[in-house]
C-alpha positions, 0 to 999 in steps of 0.5 A: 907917302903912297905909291900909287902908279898913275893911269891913263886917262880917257882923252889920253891913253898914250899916258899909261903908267908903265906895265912894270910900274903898276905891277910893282904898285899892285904886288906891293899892295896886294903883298902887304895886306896879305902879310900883315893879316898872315903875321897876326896870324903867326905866319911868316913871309913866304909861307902863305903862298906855300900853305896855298900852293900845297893845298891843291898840290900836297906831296909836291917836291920842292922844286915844284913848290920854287916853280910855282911860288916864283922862289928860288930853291935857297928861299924855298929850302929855308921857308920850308924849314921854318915851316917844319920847325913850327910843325906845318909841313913834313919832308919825306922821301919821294919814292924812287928819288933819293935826291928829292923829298915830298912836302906834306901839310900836317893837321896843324898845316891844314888849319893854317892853310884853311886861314890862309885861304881866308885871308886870300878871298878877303885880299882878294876882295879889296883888289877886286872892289868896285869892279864888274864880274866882266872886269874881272874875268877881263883883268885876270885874262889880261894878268895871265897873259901878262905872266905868260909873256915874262915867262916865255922870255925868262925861258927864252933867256931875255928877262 
């Protein structure tokens, strides 16, 4: 059975789907396509967004990586974990905190995280399909706003 959340139409567009409902259909989409090509990849839930956040921000914290990745710390500290198992990334000590350590991509991270990358453009092709370089830049404008109003109220405590 397929999920597709329904759209306006021209002569009515009162009849929106609701913004939560077309989000979740979209996540949900987006998700599986990336997972399924990061399995046979021998990746698991979670570390693609990881390889992809460490790959402009290696030797970030954990805590930067939960920020970033929207993952809470329990998430992050086991996906992490794995990831060192499977020798993708390394933990070190952060300079001058002791509390907090630095996540490092290996040689074997690098690979992984150059296929993830590949894998996001051809995510990134099927959602952007059959729109305009116009509707593009107008539907990530749009997203980005979207983002910054859930996260101002989850700031602001009203999410």
């Amino acid at each position: 059975m397929s999920e597709e959340a329904p759209t306006h139409t021209p002569d009515n567009p009162s009849e929106a789907a609701p913004l939560n409902q077309q989000l979740l259909v979209a996540f949900s989409h987006s998700n599986r396509a990336m997972l399924s090509r990061a399995r046979a990849r021998g990746l698991m839930p979670g570390q693609p967004k990881v390889l992809e956040h460490l790959a402009s921000h290696d030797g970030c914290t954990q805590r930067d990586i939960a920020r970033a990745c929207v993952m809470d710390k329990s998430t992050v500290t086991s996906v992490l974990a794995r990831m060192e198992e499977a020798g993708l990334v390394e933990r070190m000590p952060k300079p001058g905190d002791k509390r907090a350590a630095a996540v490092f991509l290996t040689e074997h991270g690098r690979t992984a995280t150059s296929q993830v990358l590949d894998l996001r453009a051809e995510v990134n092709a099927i959602g952007w399909a059959g729109l305009t370089d116009a509707e593009r830049a107008q539907l990530a404008d749009l997203l980005a706003r979207v983002i910054e109003n859930f996260s101002a109220a989850e700031d602001a405590g009203d999410a």
